[in-house]
C-alpha positions, 0 to 999 in steps of 0.5 A: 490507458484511457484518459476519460475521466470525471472529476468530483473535487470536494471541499469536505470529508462528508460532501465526498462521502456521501457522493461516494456513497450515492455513485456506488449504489448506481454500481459504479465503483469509482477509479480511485479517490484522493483525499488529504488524510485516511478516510475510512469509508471510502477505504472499506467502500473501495475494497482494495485490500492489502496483504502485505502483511502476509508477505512481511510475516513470510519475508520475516519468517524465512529470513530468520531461518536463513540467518540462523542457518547461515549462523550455524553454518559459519559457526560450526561448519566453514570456520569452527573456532574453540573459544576457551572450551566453549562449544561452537554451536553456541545458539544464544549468542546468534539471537541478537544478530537474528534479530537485528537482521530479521528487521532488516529484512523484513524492512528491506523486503517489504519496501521493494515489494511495496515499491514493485506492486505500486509501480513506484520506481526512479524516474517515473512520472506521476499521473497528477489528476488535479494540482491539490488532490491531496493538499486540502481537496478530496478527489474522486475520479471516475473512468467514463468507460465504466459508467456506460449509461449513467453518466448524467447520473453520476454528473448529477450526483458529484454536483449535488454533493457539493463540487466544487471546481 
């Protein structure tokens, strides 16, 4: 992995902003920014989006088929018992256990997907590029690789806006 990188520390959300802005009107997209809070407009100006919902609704989808399916299957099949002459297919007292395990999963299933996309796992060290990037600092960090030329530009434009370590 490369490790040249440029560093703009930022006091405030509007300082960071506008350099932000400014270094990506000179077509460079910066490698990542952190800030204490969301900020929309970096979040809109990165254009990272996600689609985890996508796979929350999936995830939710088939696991309600596959609990209702194995409701059943128990029910009627693999241990049919006639509880007072009741029938042993009986859907309405399947939905609350749907439910419940339909949230579960989704939780479940979710959070390894999450987990797995953002290679968060046990053990891992964390790639910390300066000590209060997310405590009351805004941190953009900028790979050296991508800015070919402009490097003294875009140097110019994080001082202007207020660096300030």
């Amino acid at each position: 992995m490369n490790k040249d990188y440029i560093l703009g520390v930022f006091k405030d959300e509007e300082s960071l902003v506008e350099a932000f802005e400014k270094v990506k009107q000179k077509g460079i997209l910066p490698f990542e920014v952190y800030t204490p809070y969301p900020v929309h407009e970096i979040l809109e100006g990165m254009g990272n989006k996600t689609r985890i919902s996508h796979a929350a609704f999936f995830f939710g989808l088939f696991s309600a088929i596959g609990i209702l399916t194995f409701l059943t299957w128990a029910a009627t099949i693999s241990w049919p018992i006639n509880y007072g002459g009741k029938p042993t297919n009986s859907f309405p007292s399947f939905i609350v256990v749907t439910i419940v395990a339909t949230i579960l999963s989704i939780t479940l299933l979710t959070l390894f997907t999450f987990s797995a996309r953002a290679k968060i796992f046990p053990g891992k060290v964390p790639e910390i590029f300066h000590s209060r990037a997310t405590d009351d600092r805004f941190v953009m960090v900028i790979d050296k690789k991508s800015l070919g030329e402009n490097e003294e530009s875009v140097n110019a434009i994080i001082t202007a806006h207020g660096e300030v370590e």
